[in-house]
Structure formats: C-alpha cells, structure tokens
Backbone as numpy.savetxt, mean C-alpha at the origin, in Angstrom:
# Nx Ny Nz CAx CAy CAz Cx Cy Cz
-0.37 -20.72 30.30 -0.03 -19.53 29.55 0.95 -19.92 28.45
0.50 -19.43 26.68 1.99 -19.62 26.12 2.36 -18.65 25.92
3.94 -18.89 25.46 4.83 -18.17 25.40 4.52 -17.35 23.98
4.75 -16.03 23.98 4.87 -15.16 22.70 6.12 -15.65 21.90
5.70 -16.16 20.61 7.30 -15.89 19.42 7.27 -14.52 19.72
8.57 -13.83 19.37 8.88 -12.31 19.08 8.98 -12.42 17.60
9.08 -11.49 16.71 8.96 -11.74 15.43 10.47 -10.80 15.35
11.26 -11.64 14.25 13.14 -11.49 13.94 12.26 -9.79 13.70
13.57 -8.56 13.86 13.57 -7.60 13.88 13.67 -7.12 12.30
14.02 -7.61 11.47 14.01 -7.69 10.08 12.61 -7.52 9.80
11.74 -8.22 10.46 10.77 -8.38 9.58 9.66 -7.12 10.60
9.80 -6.93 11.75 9.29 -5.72 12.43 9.71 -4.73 11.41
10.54 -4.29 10.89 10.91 -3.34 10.08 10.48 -3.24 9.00
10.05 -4.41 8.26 9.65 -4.41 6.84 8.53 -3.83 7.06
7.24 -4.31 7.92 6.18 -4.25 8.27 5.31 -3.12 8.94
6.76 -2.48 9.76 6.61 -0.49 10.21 6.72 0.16 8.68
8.34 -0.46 7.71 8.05 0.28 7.19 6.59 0.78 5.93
6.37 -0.88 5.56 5.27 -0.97 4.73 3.61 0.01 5.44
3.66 -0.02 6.24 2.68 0.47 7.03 2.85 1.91 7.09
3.91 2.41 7.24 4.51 4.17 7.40 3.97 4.41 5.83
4.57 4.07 4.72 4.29 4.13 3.18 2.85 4.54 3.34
1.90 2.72 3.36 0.73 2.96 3.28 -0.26 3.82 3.85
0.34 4.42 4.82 -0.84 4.99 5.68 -0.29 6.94 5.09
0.43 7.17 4.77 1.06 8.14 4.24 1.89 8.93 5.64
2.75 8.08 6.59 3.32 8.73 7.75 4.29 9.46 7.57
4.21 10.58 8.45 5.23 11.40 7.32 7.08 11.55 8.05
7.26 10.81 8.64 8.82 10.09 8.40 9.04 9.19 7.27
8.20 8.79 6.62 8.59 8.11 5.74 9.55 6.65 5.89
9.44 6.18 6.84 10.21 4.74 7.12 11.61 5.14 6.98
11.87 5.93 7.10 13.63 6.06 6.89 14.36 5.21 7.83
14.06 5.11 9.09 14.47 4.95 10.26 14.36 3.13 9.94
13.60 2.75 9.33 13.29 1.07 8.87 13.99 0.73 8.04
14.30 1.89 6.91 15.03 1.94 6.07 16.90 1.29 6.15
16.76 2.37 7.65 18.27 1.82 8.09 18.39 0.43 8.39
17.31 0.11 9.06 17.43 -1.03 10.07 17.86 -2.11 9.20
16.69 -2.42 7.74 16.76 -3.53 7.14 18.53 -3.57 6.34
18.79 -2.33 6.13 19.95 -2.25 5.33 21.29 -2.69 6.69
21.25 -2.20 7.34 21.95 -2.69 8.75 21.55 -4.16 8.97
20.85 -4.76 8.65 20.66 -6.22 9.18 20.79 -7.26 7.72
21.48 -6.46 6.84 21.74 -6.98 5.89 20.50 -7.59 4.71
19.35 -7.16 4.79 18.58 -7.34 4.00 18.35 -6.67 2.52
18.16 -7.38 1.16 18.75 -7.34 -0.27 18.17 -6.27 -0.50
18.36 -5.43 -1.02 17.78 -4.19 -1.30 16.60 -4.69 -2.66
16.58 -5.83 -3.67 15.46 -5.52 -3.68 14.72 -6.17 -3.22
14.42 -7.04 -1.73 13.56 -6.80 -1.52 12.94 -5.80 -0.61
13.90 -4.76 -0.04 12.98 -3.86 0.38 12.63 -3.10 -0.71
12.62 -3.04 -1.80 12.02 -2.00 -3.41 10.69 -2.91 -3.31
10.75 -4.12 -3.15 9.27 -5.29 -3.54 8.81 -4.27 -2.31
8.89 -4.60 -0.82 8.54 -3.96 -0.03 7.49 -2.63 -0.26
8.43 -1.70 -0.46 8.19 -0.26 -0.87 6.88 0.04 -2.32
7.45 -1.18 -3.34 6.33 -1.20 -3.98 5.06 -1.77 -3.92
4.70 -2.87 -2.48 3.79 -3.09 -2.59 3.11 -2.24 -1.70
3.90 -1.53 -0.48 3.02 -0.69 0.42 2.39 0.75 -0.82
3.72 1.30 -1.38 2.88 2.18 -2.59 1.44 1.61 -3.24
1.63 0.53 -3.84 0.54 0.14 -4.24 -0.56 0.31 -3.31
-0.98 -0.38 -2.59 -1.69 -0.56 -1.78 -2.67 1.16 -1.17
-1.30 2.04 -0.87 -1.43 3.21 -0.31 -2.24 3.66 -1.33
-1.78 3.59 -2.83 -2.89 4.53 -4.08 -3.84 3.78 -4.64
-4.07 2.47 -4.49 -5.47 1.43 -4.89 -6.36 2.10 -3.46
-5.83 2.29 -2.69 -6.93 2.84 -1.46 -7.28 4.10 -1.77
-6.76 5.30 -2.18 -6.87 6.65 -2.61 -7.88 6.53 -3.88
-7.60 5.68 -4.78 -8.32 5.39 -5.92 -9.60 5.05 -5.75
-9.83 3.94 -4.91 -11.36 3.48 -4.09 -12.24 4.21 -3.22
-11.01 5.46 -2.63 -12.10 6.26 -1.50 -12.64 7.70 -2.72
-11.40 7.96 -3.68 -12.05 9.25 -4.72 -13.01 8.21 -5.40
-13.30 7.53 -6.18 -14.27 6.77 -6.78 -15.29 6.39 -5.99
-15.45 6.39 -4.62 -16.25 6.31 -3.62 -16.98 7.70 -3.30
-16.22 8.79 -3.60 -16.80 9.85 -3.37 -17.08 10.25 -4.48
-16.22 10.18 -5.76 -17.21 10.64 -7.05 -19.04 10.31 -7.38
-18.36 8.93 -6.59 -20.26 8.82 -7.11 -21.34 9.14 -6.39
-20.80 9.16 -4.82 -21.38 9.94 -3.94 -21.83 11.57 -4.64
-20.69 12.23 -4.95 -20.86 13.70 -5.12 -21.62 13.91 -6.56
-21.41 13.01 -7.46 -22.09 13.12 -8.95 -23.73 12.54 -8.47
-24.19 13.62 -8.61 -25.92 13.39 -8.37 -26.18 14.34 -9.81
-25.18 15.00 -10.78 -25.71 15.87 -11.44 -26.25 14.62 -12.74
-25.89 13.66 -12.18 -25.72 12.83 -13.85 -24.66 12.95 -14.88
-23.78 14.20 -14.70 -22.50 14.88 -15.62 -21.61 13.97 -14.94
-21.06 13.41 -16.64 -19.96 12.02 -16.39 -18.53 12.70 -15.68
-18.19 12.07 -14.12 -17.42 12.75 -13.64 -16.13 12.62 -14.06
-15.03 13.86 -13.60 -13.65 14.06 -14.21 -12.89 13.30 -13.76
-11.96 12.69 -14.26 -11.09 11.49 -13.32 -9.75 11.67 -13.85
-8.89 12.26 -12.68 -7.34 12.47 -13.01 -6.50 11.29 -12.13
-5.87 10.76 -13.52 -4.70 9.72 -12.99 -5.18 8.54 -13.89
-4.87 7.14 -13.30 -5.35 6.32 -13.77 -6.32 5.54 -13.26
-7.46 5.59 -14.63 -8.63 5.46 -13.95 -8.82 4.22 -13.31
-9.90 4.09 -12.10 -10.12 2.59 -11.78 -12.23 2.05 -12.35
-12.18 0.75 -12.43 -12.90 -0.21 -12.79 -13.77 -0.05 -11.68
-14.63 0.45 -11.60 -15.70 1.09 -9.86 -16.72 -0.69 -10.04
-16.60 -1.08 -11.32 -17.63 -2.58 -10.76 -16.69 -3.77 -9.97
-15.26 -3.34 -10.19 -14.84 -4.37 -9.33 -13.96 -4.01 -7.73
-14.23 -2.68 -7.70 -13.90 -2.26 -6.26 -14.20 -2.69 -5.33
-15.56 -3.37 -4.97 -15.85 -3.74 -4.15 -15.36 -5.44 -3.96
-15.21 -5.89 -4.90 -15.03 -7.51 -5.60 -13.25 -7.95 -5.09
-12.65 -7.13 -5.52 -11.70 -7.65 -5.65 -10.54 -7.28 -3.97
-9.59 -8.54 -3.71 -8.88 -8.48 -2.39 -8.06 -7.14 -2.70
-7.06 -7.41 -4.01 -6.39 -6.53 -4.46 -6.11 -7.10 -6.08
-4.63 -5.96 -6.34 -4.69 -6.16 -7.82 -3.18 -6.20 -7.58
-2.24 -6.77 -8.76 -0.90 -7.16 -8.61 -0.30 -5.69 -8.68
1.12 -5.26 -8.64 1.60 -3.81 -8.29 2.17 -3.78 -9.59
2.75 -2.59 -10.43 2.81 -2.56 -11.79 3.92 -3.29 -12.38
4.15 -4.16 -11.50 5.85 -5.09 -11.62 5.58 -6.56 -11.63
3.64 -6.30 -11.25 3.12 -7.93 -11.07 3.88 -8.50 -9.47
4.31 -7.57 -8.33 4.26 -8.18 -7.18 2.68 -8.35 -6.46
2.36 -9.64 -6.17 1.36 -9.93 -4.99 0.90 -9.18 -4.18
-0.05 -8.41 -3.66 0.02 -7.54 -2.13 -0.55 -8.39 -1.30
-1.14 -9.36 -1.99 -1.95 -10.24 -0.97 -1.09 -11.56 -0.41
C-alpha cells in the first residue's frame, strides 16, 4: 500500500477556491479567501487565481450559448450575440485561451 501525499493547505484552498468561481457556487470562496490570506499567500496571486477561474467560468458560458445558438438557429437568421463574441470554428479545437492579462489556464 502507498502512502497518500496530503496536498499543503494553501494550495487545497486555491483549488476550492478556483473551482467555487468556476462552477458559479454561490459562497463565493470567501471562506478560501480567508484561508490563503491567513497562510500568508501574495495577494496577487490569489487575483491570478480568481482570474483564471473567471476566465475559465465565462469561456464555458460562451461555448455552451454558442452551442445552443446554433442548435436553436434553424431559421437561417444570423443569430444575436451579446457580449464578446466567440470564434465557434475554434471551440471545439482549442484546450483554452490566455485570460485578458495573458495568464495561462492551462
């Protein structure tokens, strides 16, 4: 049998909180929030943090409405698209895209 690493509690926190963001939970990581700031971690990188779970959370919102626009457009009428638009030939293609600061998500 091996032994489990535990993973440092710093980084359990980054990872609840990135996950609370992305999934849209509605505490909102506050509670992670404390933790990392209590364990002395730089504030920006929990902002990198925060901005890549954002990212992530609205490139997915972006892919499932563009997933359903084209589903629902059977009229042929070029559909309405509020926000910023996405590139539907490389949705499927791509892992991800950098966050508007050029952080990595991948």
């Amino acid at each position: 049998m091996t032994e489990q690493t535990q993973l440092h509690s710093s980084i359990v926190a980054m990872v609840s909180l990135a996950s609370g963001i992305a999934s849209n939970h509605p505490d909102m990581g506050q509670c992670q929030l404390d933790r990392l700031r209590q364990a002395g971690v730089p504030q920006h990188q929990i902002d990198a943090v925060i901005e890549i779970a954002r990212h992530i959370r609205d490139e997915a919102a972006q892919k499932l409405d563009a997933a359903f626009d084209e589903k629902a457009n059977t009229s042929g009428k070029p559909k309405v698209e509020k926000g910023k638009p996405l590139d539907n030939s490389e949705a499927g293609t791509s892992c991800c895209t950098p966050t508007a600061s050029g952080q990595s998500c991948c």
